[in-house]
N, CA, C and O of each residue as an XYZ file, in Angstrom:
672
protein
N      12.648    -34.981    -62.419
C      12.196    -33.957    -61.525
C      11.350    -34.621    -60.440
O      10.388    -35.384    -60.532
N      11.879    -34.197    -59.565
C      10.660    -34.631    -58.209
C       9.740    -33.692    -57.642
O       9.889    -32.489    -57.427
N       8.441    -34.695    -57.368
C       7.363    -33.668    -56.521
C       7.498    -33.515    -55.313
O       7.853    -34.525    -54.705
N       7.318    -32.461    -54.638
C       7.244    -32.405    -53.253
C       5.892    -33.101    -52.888
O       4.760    -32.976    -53.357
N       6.507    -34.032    -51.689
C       5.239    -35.360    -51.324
C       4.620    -34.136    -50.297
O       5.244    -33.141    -49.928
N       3.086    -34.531    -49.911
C       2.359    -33.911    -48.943
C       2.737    -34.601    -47.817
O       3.070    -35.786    -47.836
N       2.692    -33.781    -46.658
C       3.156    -34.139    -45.278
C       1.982    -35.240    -45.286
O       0.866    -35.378    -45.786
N       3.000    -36.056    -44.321
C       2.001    -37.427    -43.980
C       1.093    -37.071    -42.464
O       1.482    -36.412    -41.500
N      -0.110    -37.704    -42.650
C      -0.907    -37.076    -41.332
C      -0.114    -38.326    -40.275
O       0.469    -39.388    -40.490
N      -0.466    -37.527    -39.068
C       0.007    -38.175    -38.055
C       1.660    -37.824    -37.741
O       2.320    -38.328    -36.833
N       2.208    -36.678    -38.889
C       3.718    -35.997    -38.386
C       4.106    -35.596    -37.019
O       3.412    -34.737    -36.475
N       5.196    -36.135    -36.333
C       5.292    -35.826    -35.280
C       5.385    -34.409    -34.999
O       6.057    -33.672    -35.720
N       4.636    -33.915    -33.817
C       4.367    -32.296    -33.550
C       4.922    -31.776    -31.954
O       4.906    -30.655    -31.445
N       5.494    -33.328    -31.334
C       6.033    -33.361    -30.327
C       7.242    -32.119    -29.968
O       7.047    -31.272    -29.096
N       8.580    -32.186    -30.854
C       9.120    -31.007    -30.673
C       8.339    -29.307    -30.581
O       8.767    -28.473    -29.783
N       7.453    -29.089    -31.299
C       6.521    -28.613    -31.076
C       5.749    -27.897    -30.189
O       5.635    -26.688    -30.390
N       5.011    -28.574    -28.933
C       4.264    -29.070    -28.069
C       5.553    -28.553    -26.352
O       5.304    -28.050    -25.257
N       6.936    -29.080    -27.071
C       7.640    -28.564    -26.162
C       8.340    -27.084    -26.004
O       8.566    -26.400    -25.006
N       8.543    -26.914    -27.143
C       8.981    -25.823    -27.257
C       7.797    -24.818    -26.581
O       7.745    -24.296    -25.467
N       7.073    -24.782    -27.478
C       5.331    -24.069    -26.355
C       5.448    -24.200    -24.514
O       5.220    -23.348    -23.656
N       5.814    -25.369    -24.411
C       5.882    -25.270    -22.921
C       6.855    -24.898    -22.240
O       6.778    -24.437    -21.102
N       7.940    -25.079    -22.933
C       8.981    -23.942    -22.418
C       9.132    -22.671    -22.780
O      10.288    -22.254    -22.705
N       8.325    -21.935    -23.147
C       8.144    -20.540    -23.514
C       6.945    -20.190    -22.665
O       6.822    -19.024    -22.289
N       5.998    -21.160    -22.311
C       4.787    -21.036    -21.641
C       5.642    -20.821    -20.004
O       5.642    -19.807    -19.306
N       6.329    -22.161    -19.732
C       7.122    -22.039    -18.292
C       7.369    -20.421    -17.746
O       6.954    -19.796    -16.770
N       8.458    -20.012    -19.148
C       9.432    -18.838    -19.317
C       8.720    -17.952    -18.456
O       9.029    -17.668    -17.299
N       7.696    -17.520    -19.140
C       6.474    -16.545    -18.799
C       5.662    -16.684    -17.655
O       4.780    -15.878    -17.358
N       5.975    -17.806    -16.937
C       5.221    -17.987    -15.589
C       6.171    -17.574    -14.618
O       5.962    -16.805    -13.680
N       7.716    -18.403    -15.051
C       8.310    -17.902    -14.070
C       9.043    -16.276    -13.934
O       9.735    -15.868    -13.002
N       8.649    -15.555    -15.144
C       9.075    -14.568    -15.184
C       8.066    -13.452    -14.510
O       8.442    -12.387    -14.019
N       6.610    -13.951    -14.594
C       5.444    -12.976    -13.940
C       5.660    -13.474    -12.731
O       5.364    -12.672    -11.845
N       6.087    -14.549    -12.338
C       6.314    -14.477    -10.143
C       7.415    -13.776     -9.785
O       7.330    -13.254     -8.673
N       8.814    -13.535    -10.614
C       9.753    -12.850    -10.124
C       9.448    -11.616    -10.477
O      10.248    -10.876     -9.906
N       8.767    -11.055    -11.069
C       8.016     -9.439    -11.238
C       7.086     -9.502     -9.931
O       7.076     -8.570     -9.127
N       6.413    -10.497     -9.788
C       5.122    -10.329     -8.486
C       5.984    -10.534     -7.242
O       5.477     -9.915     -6.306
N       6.808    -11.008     -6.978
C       7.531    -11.389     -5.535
C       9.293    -10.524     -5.569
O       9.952    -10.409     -4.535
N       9.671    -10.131     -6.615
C      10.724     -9.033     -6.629
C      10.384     -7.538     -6.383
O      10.783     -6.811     -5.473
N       9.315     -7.180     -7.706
C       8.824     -6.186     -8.058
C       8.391     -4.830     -6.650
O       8.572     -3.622     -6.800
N       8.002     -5.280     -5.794
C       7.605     -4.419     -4.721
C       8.201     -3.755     -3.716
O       7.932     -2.773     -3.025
N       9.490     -4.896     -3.845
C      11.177     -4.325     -3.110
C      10.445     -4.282     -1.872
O       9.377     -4.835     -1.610
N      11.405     -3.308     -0.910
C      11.750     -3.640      0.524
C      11.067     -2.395      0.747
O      11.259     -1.556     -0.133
N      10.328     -2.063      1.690
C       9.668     -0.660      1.943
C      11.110      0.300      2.371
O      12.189     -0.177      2.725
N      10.789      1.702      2.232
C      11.616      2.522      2.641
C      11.554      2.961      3.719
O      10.709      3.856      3.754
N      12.349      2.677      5.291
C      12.112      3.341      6.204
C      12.749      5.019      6.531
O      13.957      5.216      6.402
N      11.982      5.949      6.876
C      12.482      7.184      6.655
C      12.995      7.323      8.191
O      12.495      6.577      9.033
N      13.819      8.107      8.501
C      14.498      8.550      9.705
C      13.356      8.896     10.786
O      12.271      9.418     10.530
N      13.746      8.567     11.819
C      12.978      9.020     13.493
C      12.191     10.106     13.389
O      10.985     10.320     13.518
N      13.293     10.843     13.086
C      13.109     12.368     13.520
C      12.132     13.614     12.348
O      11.761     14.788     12.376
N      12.071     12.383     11.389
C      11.609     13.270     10.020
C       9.858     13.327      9.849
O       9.231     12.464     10.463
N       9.237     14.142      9.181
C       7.584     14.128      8.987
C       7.608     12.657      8.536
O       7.119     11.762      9.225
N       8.179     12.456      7.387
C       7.900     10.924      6.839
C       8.062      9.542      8.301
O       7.126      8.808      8.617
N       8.799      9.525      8.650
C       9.351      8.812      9.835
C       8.378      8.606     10.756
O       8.045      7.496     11.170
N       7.760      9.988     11.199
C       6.503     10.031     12.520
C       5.248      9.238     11.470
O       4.664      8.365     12.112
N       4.875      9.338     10.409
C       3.193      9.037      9.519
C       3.843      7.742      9.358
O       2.907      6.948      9.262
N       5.082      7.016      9.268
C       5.255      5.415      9.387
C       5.120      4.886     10.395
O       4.510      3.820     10.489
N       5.578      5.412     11.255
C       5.468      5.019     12.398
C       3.970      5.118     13.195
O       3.951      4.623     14.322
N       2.671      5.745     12.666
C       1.576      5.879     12.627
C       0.841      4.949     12.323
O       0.082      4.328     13.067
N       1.111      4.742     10.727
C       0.476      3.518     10.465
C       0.976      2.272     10.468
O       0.371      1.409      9.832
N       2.280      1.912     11.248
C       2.453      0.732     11.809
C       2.153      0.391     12.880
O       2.144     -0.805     13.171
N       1.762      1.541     13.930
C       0.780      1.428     15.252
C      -0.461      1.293     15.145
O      -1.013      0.818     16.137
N      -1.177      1.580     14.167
C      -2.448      1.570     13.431
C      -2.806      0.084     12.975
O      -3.710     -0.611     13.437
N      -1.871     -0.264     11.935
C      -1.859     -1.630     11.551
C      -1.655     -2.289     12.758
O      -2.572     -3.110     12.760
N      -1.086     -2.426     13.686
C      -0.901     -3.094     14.521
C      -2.510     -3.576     15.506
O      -2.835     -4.658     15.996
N      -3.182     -2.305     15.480
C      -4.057     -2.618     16.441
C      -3.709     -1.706     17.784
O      -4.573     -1.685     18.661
N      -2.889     -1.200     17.923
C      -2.091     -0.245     19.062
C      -2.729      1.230     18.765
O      -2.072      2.104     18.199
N      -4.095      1.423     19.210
C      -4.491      2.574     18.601
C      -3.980      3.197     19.584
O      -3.433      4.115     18.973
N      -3.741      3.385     20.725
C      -3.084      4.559     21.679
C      -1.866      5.250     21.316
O      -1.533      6.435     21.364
N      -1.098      3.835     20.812
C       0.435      4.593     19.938
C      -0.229      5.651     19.203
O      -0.121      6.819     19.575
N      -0.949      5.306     18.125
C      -0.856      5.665     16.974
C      -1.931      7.028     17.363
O      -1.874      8.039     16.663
N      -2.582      6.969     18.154
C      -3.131      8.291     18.438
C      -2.389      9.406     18.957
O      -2.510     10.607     18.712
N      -1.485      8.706     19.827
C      -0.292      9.703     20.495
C       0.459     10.759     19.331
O       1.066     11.803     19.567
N       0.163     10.029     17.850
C       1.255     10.802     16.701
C       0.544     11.860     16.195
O       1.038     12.347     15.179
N      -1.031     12.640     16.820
C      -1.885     13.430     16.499
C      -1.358     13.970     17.156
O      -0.667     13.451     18.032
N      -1.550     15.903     16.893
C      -1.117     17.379     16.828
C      -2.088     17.205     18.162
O      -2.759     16.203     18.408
N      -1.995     18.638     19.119
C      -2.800     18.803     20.142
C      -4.598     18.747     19.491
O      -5.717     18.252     19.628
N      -3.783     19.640     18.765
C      -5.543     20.462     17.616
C      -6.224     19.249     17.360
O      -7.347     19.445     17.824
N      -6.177     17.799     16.759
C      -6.144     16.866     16.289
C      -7.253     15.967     17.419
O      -8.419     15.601     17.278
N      -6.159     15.814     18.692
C      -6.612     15.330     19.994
C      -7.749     16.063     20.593
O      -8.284     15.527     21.564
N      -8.240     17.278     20.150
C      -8.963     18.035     21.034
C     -10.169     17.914     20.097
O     -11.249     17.861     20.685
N     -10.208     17.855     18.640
C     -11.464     17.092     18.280
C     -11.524     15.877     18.034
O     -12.211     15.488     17.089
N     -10.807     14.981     18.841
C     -11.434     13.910     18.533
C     -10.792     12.800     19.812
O      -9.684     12.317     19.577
N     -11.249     12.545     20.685
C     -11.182     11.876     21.785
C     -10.184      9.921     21.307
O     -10.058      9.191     20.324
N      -9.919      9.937     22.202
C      -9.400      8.654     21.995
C     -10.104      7.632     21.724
O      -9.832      6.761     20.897
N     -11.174      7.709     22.515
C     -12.042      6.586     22.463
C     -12.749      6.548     21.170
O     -13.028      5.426     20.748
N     -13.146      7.738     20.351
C     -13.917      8.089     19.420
C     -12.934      7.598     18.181
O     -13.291      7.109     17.109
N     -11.140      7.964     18.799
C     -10.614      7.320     17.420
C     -10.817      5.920     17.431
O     -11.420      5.428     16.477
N     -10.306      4.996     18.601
C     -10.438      3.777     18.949
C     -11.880      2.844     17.995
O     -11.713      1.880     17.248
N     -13.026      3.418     18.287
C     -14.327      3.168     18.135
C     -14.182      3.544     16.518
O     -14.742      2.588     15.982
N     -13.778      4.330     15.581
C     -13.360      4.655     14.385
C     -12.627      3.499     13.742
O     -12.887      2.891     12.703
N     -11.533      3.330     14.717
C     -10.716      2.150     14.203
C     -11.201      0.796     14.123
O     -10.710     -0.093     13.428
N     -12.089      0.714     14.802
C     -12.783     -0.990     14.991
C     -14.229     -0.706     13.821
O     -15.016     -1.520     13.339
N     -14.193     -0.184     13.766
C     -15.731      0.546     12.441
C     -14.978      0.127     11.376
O     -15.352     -0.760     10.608
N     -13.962      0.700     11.287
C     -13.169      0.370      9.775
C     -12.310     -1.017      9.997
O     -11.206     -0.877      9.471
N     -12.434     -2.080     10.497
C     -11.903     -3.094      9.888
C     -10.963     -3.275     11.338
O     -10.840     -4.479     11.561
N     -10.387     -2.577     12.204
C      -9.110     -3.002     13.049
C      -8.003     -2.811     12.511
O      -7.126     -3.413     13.131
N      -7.485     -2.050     11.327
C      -6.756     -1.969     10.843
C      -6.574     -1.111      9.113
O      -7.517     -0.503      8.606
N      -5.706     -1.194      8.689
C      -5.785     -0.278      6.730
C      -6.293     -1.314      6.111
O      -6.743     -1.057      4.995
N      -6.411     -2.952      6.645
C      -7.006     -2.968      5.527
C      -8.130     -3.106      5.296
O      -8.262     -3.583      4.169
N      -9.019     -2.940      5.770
C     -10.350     -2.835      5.235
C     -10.997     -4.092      4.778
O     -12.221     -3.994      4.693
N     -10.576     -5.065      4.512
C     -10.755     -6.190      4.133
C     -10.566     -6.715      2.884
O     -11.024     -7.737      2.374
N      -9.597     -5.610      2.327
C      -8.763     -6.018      1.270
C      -7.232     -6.566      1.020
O      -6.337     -6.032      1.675
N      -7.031     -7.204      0.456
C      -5.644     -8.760      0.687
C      -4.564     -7.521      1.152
O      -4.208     -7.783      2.301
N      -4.011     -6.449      0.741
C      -2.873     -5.796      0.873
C      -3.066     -4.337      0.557
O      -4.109     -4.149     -0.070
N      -2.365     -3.241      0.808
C      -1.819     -2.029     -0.062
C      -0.362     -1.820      0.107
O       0.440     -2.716      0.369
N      -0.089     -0.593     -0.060
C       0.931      0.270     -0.171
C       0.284      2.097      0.125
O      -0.768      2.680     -0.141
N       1.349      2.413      0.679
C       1.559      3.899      0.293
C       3.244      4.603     -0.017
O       4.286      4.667      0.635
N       2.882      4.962     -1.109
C       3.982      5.470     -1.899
C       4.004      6.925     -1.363
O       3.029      7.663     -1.217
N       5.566      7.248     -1.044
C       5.799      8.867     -0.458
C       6.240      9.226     -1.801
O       7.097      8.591     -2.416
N       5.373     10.708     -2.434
C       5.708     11.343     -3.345
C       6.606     12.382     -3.430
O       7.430     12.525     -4.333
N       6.430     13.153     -2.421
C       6.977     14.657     -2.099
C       6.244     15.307     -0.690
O       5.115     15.037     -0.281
N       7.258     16.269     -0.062
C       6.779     16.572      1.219
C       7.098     18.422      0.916
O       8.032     18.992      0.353
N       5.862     18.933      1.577
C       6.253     20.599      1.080
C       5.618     21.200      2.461
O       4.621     20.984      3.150
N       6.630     21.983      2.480
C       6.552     23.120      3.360
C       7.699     23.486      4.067
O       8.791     23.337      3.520
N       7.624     23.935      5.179
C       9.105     24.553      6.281
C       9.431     23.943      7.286
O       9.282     22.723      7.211
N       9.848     24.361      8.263
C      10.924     23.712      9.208
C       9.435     23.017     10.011
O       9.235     21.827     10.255
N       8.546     24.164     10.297
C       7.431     23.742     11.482
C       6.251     23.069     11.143
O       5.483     22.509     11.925
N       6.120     23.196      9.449
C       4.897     22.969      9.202
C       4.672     21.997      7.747
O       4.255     22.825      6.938
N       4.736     20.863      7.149
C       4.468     20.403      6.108
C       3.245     19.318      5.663
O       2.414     18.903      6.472
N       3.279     18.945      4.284
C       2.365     18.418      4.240
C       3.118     17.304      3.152
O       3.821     17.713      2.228
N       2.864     15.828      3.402
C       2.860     14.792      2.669
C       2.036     14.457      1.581
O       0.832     14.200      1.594
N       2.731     14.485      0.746
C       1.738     14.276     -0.657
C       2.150     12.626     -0.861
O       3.233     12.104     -1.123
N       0.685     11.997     -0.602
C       0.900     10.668     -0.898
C       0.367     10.136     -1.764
O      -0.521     10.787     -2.315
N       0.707      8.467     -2.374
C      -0.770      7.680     -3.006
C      -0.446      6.687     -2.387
O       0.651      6.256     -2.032
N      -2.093      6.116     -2.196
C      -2.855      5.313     -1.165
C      -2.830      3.708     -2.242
O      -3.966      3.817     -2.703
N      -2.362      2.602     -2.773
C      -2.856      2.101     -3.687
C      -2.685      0.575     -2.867
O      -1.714     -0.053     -2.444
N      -4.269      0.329     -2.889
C      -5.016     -1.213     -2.098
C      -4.901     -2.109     -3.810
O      -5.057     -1.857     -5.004
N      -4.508     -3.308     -2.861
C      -4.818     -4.264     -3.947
C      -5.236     -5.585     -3.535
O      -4.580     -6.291     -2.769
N      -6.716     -6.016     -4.236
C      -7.779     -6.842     -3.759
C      -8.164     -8.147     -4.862
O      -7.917     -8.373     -6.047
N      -8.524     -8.489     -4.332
C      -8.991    -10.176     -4.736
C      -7.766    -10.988     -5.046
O      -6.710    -10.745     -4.463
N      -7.893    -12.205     -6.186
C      -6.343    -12.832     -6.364
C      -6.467    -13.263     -8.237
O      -7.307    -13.030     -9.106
N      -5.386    -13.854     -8.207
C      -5.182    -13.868     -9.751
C      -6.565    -13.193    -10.978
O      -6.976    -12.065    -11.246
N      -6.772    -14.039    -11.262
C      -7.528    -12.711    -12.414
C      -8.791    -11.674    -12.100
O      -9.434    -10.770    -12.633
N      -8.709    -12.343    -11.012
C     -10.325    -11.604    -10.366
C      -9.755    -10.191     -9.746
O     -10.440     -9.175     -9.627
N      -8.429    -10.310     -9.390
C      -7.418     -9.300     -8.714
C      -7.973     -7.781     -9.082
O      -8.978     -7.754     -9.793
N      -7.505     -6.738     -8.734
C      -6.834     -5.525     -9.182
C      -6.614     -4.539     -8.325
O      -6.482     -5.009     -7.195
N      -6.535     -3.620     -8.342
C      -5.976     -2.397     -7.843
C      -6.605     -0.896     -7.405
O      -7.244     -0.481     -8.371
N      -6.634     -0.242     -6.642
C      -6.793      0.701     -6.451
C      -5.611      2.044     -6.274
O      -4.446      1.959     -5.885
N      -6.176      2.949     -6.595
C      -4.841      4.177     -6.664
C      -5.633      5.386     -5.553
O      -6.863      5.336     -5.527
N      -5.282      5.918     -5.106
C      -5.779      7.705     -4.864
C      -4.738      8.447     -3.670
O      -4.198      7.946     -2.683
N      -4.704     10.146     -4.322
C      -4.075     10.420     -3.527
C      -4.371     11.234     -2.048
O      -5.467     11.719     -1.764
N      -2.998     11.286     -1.046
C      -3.950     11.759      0.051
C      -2.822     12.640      0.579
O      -1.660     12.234      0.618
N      -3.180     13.826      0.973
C      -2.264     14.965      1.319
C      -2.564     14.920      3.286
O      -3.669     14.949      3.827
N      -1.559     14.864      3.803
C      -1.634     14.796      5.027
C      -0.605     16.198      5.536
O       0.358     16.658      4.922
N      -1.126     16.614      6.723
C      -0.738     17.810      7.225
C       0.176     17.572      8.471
O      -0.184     16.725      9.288
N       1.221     18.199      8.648
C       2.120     17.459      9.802
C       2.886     18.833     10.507
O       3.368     19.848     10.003
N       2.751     18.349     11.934
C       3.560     19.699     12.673
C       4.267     19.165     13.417
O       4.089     17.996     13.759
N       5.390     20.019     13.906
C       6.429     19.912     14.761
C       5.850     20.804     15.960
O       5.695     22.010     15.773
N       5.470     20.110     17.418
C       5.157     20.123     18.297
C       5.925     19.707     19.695
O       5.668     18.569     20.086
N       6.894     20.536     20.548
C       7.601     20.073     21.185
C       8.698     19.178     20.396
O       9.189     18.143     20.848
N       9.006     19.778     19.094
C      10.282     18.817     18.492
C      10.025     17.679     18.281
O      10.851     16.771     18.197
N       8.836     17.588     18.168
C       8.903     16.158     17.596
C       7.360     16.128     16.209
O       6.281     16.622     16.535
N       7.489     15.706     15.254
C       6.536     15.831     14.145
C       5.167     14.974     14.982
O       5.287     14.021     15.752
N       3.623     15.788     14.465
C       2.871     15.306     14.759
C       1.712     15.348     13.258
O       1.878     16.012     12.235
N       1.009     14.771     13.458
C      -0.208     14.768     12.460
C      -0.913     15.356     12.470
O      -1.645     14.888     13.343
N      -1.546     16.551     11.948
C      -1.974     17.519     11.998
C      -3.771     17.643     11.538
O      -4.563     18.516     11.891
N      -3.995     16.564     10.738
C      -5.013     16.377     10.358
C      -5.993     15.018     10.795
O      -5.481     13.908     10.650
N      -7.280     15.103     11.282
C      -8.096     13.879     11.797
C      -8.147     12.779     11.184
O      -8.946     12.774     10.248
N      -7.431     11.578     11.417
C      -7.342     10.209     10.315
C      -7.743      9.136     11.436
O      -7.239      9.035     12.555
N      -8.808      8.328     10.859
C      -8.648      7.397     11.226
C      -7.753      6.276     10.176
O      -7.851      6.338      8.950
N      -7.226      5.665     10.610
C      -6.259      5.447      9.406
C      -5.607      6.212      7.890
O      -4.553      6.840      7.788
N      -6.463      5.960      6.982
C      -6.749      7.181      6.050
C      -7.334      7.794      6.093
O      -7.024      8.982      6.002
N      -8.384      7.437      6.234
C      -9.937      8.468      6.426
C      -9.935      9.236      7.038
O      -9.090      9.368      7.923
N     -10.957     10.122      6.800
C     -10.943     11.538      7.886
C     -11.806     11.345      8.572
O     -12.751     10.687      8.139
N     -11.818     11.806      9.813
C     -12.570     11.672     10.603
C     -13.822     12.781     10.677
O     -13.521     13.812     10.076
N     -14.889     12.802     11.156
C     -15.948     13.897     11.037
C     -16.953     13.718     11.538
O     -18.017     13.706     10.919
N     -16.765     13.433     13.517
C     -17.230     13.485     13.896
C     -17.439     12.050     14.938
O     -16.681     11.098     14.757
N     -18.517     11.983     16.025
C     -18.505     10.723     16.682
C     -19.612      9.810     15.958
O     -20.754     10.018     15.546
N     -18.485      8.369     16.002
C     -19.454      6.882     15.204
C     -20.452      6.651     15.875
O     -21.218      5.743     15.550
């Protein structure tokens, strides 16, 4: 009968050691194609639609083009709140959405109302710092939109997101 000998110290653990690192790899390269796939291609909505005019808002916005992007306010909109006052709003908050955070998004949820009059139900979600220090913000924001001379306008005071309430 034979004993089973005790493993000798110093057993190679090399196969081991690799296998770990190719499962370790696996998982790295699988969290960058979730981080650099995952966010897809934004959705552009048609010209002519409520969604279409509030993109086209805050890509004049982001831009720095506050005159565009003021032009996409309702009369009602323009009459409290002067250009210059949005302008001066816009440079208060950063020159832009982001605020001085690395990126966001806004996700279109649902749009309700009638031919003349609706409102965008959105979420707003910023995402700040970088690898583990990172995270996220969520909230939602209901925006009001009219058709004015046939063409959709913004119905409610934004400086970017924010509401406006009054002169800076």
């Amino acid at each position: 009968m034979t004993t089973p000998q005790p493993a000798q110290a110093g057993h190679d653990t090399r196969p081991l050691l690799f296998i770990g690192a190719g499962v370790l790899a696996l998982v790295i390269i699988s969290v960058a194609v979730v981080l650099l796939l995952g966010r897809g291609a934004a959705t552009e909505f048609p010209a002519d639609s409520p969604e279409g005019a509030f993109q086209r808002y805050l890509a004049a916005y982001e831009d720095g083009d506050y005159e565009t992007a003021y032009g996409y306010f309702s009369e009602g909109v323009q009459g409290q709140m002067s250009l210059e006052d949005y302008r001066q709003g816009a440079q208060m908050h950063g020159g832009g959405m982001g605020f001085g955070r690395t990126s966001q998004r806004v996700l279109f949820q649902d749009t309700e109302g009638d031919d003349d009059r609706v409102r965008l139900n959105l979420v707003v979600e910023y995402f700040y710092g970088e690898g583990m220090q990172g995270g996220s913000d969520r909230y939602p924001l209901q925006v009001s939109m009219i058709r004015e001379d046939g063409e959709w306008r913004i119905d409610d005071p934004l400086v970017g997101f924010e509401r406006y309430h009054g002169p800076f």
